[in-house]
N, C-alpha and C positions, 0 to 999 in steps of 0.2 A: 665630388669634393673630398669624399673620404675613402681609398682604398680599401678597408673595411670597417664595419660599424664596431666601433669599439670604444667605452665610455673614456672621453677625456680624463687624464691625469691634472691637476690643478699643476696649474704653468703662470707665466709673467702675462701672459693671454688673458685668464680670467680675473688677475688683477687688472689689467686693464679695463675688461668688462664691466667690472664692480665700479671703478672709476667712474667708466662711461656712465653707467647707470647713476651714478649718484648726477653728471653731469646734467645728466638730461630731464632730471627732477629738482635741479638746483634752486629756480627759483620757488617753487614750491615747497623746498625744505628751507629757504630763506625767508619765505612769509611764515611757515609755522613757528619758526624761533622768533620771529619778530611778534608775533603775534601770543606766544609763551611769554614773552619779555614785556607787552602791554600790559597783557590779563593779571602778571605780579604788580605792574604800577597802578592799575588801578585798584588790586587789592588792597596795594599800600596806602592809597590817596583815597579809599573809601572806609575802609575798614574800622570798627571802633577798638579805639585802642583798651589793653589789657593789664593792666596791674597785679600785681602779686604780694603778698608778705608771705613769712614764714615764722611762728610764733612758738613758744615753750612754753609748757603747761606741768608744772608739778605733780606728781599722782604719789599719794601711798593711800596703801589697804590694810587693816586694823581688821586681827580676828577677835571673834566675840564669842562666847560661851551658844548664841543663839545662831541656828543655820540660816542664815536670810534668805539663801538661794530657794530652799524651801519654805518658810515658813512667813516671810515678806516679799517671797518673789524679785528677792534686789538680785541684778546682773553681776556678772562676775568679768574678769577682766578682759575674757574674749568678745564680750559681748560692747564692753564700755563706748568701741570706738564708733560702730556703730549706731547706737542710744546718743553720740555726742551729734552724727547727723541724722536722727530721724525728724521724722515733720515735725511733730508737736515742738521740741527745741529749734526747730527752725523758723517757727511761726512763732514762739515765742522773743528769740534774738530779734527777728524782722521788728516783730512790734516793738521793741525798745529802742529799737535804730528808725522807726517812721519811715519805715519801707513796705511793699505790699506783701498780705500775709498767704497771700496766694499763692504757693510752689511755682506754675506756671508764669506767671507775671514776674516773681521773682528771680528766677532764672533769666527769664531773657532779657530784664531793663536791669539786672544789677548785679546777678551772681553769675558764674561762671560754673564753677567746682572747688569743692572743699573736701581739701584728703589729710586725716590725721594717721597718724600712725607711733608708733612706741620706737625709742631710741633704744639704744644698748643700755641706759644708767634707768629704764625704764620707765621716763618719763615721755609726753604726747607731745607729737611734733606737730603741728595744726599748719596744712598750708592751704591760703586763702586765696584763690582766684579770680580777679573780678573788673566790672568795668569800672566800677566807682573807685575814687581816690579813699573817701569816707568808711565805702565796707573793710576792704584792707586792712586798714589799721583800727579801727572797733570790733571788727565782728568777733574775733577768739576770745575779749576780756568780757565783752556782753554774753557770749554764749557759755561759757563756762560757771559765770554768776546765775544763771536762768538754768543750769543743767542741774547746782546747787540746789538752790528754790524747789525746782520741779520734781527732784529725788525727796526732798527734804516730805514733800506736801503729799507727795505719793507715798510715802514710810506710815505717814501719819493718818492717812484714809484706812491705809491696809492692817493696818492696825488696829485701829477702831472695827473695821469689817472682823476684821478675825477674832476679836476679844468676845464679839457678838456672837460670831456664829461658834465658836467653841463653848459659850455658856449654856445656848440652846440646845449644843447637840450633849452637853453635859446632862443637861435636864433630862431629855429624849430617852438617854441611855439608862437611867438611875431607874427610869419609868417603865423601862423593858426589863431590865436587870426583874427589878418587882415582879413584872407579870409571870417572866418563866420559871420563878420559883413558885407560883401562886399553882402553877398549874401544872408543875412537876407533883406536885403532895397531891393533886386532886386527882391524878392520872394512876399513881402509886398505890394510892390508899383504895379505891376502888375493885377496881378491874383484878390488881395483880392478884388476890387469894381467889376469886371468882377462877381466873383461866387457871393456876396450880393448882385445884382440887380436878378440875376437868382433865386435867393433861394427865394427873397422877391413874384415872381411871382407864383410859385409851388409850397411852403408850402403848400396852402389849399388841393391837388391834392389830397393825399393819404385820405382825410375827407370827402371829395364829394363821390370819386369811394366807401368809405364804405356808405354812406349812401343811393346810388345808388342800391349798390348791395343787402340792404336791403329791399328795394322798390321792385326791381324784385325775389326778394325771396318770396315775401308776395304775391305779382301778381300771381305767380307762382302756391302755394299754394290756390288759392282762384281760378283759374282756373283748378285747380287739383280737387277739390270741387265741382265747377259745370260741371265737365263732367264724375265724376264717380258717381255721386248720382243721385236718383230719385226725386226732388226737385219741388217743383209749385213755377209759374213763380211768384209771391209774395215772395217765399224764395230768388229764384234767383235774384231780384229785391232789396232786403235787405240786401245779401251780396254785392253788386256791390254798393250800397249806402254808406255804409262802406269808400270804397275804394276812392269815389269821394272826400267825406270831407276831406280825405287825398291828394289829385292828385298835382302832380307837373306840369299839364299845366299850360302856362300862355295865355291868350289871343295874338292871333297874333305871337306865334311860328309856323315855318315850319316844318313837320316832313313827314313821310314818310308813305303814305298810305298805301303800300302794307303789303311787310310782317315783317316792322317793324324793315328791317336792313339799315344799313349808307346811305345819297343817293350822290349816287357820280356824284358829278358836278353838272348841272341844267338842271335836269329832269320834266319838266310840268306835268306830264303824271300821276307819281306818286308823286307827292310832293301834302303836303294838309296844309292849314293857318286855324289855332285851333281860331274857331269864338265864340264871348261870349256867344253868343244862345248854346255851345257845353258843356259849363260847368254848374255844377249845379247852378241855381237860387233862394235865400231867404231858408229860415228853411225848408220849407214843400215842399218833394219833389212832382209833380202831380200825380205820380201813385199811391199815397196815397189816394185821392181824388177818383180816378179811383175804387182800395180797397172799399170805402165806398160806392160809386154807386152801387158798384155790391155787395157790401152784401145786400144793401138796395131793389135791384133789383131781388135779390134771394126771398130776404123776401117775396115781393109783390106777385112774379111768385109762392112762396108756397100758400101763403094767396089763391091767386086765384085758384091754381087748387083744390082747395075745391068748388070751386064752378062752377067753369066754366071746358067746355068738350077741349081736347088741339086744337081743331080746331076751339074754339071759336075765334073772332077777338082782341079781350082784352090779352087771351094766345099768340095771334099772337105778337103783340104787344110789351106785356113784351119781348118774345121770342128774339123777331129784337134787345129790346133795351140793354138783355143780350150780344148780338153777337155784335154790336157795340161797348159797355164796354172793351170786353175781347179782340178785336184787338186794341184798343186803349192800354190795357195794353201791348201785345206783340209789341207793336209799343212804348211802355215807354222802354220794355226790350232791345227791339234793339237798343233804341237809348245808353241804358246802357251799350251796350255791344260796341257799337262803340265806348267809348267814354274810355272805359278800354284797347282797344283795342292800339287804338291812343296816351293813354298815357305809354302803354308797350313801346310800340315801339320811344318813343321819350326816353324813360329814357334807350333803349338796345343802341340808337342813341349815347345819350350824353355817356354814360355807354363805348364804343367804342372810344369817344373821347381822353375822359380822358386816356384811358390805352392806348390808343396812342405817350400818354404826359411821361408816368409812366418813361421807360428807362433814360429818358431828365433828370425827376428828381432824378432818382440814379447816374447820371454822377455827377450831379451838388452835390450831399451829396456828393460821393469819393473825387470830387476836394476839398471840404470844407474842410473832412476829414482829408486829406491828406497836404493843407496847416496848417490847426491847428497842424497835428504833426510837418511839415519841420519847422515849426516856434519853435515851443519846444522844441526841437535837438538843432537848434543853440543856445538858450538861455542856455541848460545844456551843450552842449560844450562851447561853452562861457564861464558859470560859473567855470568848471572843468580846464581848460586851466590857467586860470584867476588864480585860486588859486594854483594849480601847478606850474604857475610862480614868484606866491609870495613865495612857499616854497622853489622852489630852489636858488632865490636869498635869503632867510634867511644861508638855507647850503651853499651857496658859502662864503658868509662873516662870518659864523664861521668855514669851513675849512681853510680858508683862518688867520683867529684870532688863531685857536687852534690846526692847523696841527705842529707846530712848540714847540709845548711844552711836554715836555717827561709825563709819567703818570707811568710806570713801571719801580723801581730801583730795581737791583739787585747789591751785593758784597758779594764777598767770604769773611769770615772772619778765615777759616783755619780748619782743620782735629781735627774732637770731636774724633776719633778711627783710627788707622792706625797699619795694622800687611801688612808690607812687608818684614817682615825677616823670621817669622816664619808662616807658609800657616796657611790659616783657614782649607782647605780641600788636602791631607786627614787627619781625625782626627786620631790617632790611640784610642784613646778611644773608641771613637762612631763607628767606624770600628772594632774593637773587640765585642763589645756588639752587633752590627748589625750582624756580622760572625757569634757570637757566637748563636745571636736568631735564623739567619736562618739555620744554623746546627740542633738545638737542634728541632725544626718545621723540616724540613724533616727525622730527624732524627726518632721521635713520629709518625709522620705520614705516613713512609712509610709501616710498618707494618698491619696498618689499610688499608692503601689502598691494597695493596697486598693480604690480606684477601678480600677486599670488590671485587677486580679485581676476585677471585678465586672462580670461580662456578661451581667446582667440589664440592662431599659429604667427608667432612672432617670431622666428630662428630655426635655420634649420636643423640644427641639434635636435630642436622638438621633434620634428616627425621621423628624423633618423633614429631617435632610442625607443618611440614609444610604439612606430609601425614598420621598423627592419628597414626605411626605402633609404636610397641613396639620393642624394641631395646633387642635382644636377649642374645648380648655378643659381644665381638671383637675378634677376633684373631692376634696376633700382628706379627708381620714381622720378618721372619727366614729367616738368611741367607742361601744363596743355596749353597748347596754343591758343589765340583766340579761333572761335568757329571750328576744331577738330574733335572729331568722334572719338579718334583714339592718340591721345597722346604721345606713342613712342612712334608711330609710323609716318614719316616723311619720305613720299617716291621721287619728287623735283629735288628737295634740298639735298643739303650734302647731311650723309648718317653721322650721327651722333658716334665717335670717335670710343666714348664709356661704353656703350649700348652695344656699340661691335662687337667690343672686348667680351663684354659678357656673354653675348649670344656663341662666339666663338670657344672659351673654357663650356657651356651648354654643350657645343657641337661635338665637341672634345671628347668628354663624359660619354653621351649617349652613346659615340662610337667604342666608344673601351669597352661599357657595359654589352654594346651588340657582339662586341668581339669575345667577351663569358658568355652570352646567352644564344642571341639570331642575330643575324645582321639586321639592321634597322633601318631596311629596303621601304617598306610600307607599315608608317605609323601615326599610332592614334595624340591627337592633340587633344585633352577633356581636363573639367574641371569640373568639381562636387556643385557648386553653385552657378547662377550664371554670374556675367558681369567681371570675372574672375581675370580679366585679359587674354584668354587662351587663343582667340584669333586676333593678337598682336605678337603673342609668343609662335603661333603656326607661322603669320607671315617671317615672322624675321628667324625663325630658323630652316625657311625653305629656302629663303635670301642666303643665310649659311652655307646652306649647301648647296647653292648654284654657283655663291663667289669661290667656288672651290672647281669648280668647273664640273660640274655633274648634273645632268639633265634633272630637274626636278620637276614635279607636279606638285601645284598647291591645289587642297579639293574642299571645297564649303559642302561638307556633309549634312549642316545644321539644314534640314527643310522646311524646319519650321519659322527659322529667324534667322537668316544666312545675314552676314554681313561682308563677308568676303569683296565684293563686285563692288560697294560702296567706296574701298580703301584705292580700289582701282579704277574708282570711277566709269564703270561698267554697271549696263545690262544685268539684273541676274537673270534672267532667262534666254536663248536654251541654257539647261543646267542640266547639273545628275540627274533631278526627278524626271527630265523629258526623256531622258535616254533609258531609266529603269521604267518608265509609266509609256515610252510611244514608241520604244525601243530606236533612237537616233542612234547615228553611229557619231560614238563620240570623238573622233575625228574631225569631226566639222564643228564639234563643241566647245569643246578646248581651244582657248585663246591663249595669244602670247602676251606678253607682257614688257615695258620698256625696260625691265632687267634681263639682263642676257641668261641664260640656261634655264629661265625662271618662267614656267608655264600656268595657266590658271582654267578648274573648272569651277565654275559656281553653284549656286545650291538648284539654280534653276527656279520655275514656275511653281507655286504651291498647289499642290497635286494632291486629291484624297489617295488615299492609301499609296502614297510615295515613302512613308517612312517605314513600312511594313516591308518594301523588299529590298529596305539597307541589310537584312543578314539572310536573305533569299541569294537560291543561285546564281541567280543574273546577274548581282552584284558580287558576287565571286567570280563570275567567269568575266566580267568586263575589268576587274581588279588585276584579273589576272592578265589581261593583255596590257595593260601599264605596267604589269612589273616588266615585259620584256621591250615596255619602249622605254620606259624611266629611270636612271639611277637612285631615286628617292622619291618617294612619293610622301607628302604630310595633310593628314586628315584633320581636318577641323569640326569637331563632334558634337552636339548639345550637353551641356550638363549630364552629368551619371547620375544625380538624384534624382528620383520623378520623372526621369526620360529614361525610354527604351532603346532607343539607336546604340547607345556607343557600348552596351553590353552585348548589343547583337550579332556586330562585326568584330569581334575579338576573334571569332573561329577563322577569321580572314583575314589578320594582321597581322606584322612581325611583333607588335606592343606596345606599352601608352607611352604617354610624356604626362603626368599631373599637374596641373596648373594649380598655386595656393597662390591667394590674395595675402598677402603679410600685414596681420594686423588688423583684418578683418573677417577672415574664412573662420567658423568656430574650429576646434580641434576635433569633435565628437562628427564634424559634416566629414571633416578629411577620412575620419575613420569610419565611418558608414561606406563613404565613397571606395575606399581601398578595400570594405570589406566585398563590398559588388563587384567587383572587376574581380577579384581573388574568386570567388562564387563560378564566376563564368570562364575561370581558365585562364585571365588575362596576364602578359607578359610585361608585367611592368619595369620599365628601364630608370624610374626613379622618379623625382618631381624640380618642378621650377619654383620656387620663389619669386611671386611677382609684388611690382610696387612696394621695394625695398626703400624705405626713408632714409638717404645717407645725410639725411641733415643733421637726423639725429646723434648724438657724439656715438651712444654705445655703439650702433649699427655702421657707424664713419667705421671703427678700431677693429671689430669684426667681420665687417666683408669688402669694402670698399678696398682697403690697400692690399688687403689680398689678391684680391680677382685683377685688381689694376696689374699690379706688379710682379705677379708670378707668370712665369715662361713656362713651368714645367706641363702645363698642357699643351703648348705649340709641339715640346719636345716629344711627349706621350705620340701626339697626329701624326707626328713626321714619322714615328718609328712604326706606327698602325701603317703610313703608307707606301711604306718595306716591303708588308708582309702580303701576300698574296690575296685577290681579294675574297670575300664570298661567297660561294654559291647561294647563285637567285632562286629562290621558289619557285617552281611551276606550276 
């Protein structure tokens, strides 16, 4: 059909098709508009009809010295519109008009909807929607007097409530006021000189214990000193001197001899009284002295042993008055070390005291603490008290001034619009044009849907854009005879004149395409499903090409369901299966047939494993003696889905022809189908379209006067049978 697949351009073609299509769904778009155009008349002839006014309501608001929004809770003007339709005023109105005061009930036996809203000059536009002639014209003057009342009686509770409860909480407050003074004076007057004498005695506490615990850090350290180093007792002497100009004895402290900790009670034994002789005396301490002696003592002692032997008396001498020096010095050290000693231990003493005191003085800051807050509580309740009851005596004397004066007037001044004789709804205007749209929308659109719902293969378009194939031709839909199996196949009568045509543009096609691909010597007739017509489309394109005068062979492959023999009125057996299953020579199998060039083998006897050597060699090598008797050989195949045969002999074929039912094949079978044959190699030269509806108008506009009335495929054959022919496979 198409020289190459290339997406149509929109042309006067698919205006037509859209024509066609609407054609062909005509009277169904004519019941739905008919059926649009009831569904309004009986809305109009059922429906209850609807009424409306439109009324004006006067508003002004009046400020007052007193906040109402807070202090009476009255709404303010954002709020007004809605307070005009809440329930309570709608159950009120109802009850003065003797209608039900039920929301529910009253909606649907009387009310419709009621929308006010505020004009430019600020006044309430109230429009009333309804069934009744009666609500219409009462409801705005009834509701507005009831919105009156209801505001008025509500001012007047709230008021009462709040005169109440502000007296109360007056009372409450005067009574607290009282307490926290009662108990400020009892908190002050106690406690506070109690904790200031304590506090004045401990402050220094936590400045001692550090400057104590500095003292034995450094002690510490300096005895760390002299007991890990290797030091002469001059080093040792010099750091202990250090420590003295520092010492916190004092003359005539008692502290503890031994080993420097608390002494508990009175102990003689180890107790020792720190004597002036114990502490250092004037700048220069004596071991310093001592120092100089004995350098001076060395000196001599070297001078002389130049000259004198060591047993001399004079080396003796020196000698004695070295060793006197040097315990003198160790006797400056000990006294230095006592004396570090003794002061460790009076400062671990006092050191111990103190942090004995230390909890005393954290009781005594919490009470401090703790009174500084109780006192600061009551002065901010106090304050807070204090002025919470100046505000609520300000509110009670302007509830009291300005609960009595109105601030919201409201008066009807009568209906800007009133239709209670003739309804607003239903319209018959606006009900004809609504009928009428929605008739004319499902009308248009059911068409489309029904196409879009319809995923069967209905055009050849479809399988040319969505699976590459070329569209070979259609066959269009003959009515069946009474008593015929197959509808398009008549061998007595005279052929259908349409049915030629089309089998001939078929013949046409599949040769052009053999002349791009293989010549189309020996090929496959199949289709995805059965029932598909493919052995009405095999007979009558072997007919094709026998009326061309070319020996052909028609071959019923199907072994499992041949129907071939039936058309011809024939025997199926002998057949193919006898000649692959008994090895016949199929010379004597093959029959003629009363069409000229037009020969037939049938499927044969049903044979267990006869279908197993359709792609075995024996069916290639007997294939292959047909092609050198036949000019055309057409295989009539079982189904490609679910059957193995027509995938088997693709390695033995020139290629297929696809058979689609138009309008009944799904599209996802043809695409399975095409994906199989692809699978195995197969050469496909494009598909048929069968059981094409040209009753139909769209399918009449699109392929009927085509196929009828175009030459250019006769022209295409004739110039094909120019060219040379050829070459057979061997």
């Amino acid at each position: 059909m198409l020289s190459k697949l290339q997406k149509r351009a929109f042309s006067f073609a698919e205006v037509v098709y859209y024509l066609a299509l609407f054609l062909k769904h005509l009277r169904l778009m004519v019941l739905l508009l008919c059926l649009s155009l009831v569904g309004g008349l009986f809305y109009y002839v059922y429906a209850r009809p609807i009424y409306s006014s439109k009324s004006l309501v006067r508003y002004l608001s009046l400020a007052r010295p007193l906040d109402a929004e807070n202090v009476l809770m009255e709404q303010t003007d954002r709020v007004l519109l809605t307070r005009l339709t809440s329930p309570k005023i709608m159950q009120r109105t109802a009850r003065r008009l003797g209608l039900p005061e039920d929301p529910k009930a009253l909606y649907a036996e009387h009310l419709v909807r009621i929308l006010p809203r505020f004009d430019s000059d600020r006044n309430v536009e109230v429009t009333v929607i309804a069934y009744s002639k009666q609500v219409v014209n009462a409801w705005v003057p009834v509701m507005v007097e009831e919105f009156l009342k209801e505001l008025e009686e509500k001012r007047a509770e709230m008021r009462n409530r709040i005169l109440a409860a502000y007296n109360a909480e007056m009372k409450d407050m005067g009574e607290e006021i009282e307490s926290i003074l009662n108990a400020k004076y009892q908190v002050e007057g106690g406690r506070k000189m109690e904790i200031a004498v304590k506090m004045d005695e401990l402050k220094q506490l936590p400045r001692k214990i550090a400057i104590i615990s500095s003292r034995l850090s450094q002690l510490d350290r300096i005895q760390s000193t002299l007991e890990s180093t290797n030091l002469s007792l001059v080093d040792k002497l010099s750091l202990l001197q250090v420590l003295q100009r520092e010492s916190q004895l004092q003359p005539g402290e008692v502290i503890n001899a031994g080993t420097g900790e608390e002494i508990a009670g009175e102990n003689p034994k180890t107790a020792l009284v720190v004597l002036p002789t114990m502490l250092p005396q004037g700048n220069t301490p004596p071991w310093e002295q001592l120092q100089r002696d004995r350098e001076q003592c060395k000196t001599a002692l070297d001078e002389a042993a130049k000259k004198y032997l060591p047993a001399h008396p004079k080396m003796a001498e020196l000698l004695r008055k070295m060793d006197q020096i040097n315990k003198s010095i160790e006797a400056e050290l000990a006294g230095a070390q006592k004396q570090y000693a003794l002061e460790q231990a009076s400062l671990r003493e006092k050191k111990a005291e103190l942090m004995a005191k230390l909890p005393e003085f954290e009781k005594v800051l919490r009470d401090s603490e703790r009174l500084r807050h109780d006192v600061q509580y009551q002065e901010v309740g106090k304050g807070v008290f204090s002025r919470a009851y100046g505000e609520l005596a300000r509110r009670l004397s302007m509830v009291d001034y300005g609960a009595e004066r109105e601030r919201i007037h409201l008066q009807f001044l009568g209906h800007l619009e009133l239709r209670d004789q003739v309804p607003v709804s239903p319209n018959r205007m606006k009900l004809l044009v609504y009928s009428l749209g929605l008739g004319l929308l499902l009308a248009f659109g059911a068409p489309f849907l029904l196409e879009f719902l319809d995923h069967t293969v209905t055009s050849v378009e479809q399988i040319e854009q969505h699976h590459r194939l070329r569209g070979l031709g259609v066959v269009p839909l003959v009515a069946q005879s009474q008593g015929a199996r197959s509808p398009s196949i008549d061998l007595k009568g005279n052929p259908d004149r349409q049915l030629t045509e089309n089998f001939r543009v078929i013949r046409t096609n599949l040769l052009s395409m053999g002349a791009v691909t293989r010549n189309p010597q020996a090929l496959v007739v199949a289709s995805a499903m059965p029932e598909e017509g493919k052995t009405m489309v095999s007979f009558n394109l072997a007919q094709s090409f026998a009326q061309m005068g070319e020996k052909t062979l028609l071959i019923d492959a199907d072994l499992r369901r041949g129907r071939l023999h039936r058309v011809f009125n024939q025997r199926s057996a002998p057949g193919l299966s006898n000649i692959l299953m008994q090895g016949l020579d199929w010379r004597e199998v093959v029959r003629t047939t009363d069409k000229e060039n037009l020969l037939l083998l049938t499927c044969g006897k049903h044979l267990d494993g006869a279908t197993e050597l359709v792609g075995s060699p024996i069916f290639e090598k007997i294939l292959q003696e047909f092609r050198q008797e036949f000019k055309r050989i057409v295989i009539d195949t079982p189904p490609v889905l679910g059957l193995s045969e027509t995938a088997m002999m693709q390695k033995h074929v020139d290629g297929v022809v696809l058979v689609v039912w138009c309008g009944r094949t799904p599209a996802n079978y043809v695409k399975s189908a095409v994906e199989t044959l692809q699978a195995n190699h197969a050469n496909l030269y494009g598909f048929v379209l069968n059981r094409l509806d040209l009753s139909v108008t769209s399918n009449y506009y699109n392929y009927y006067n085509y196929y009828y009335y175009s030459y250019h495929y006769y022209k295409s054959y004739k110039a094909l049978e120019n060219q040379p022919p050829a070459p057979v496979q061997g």
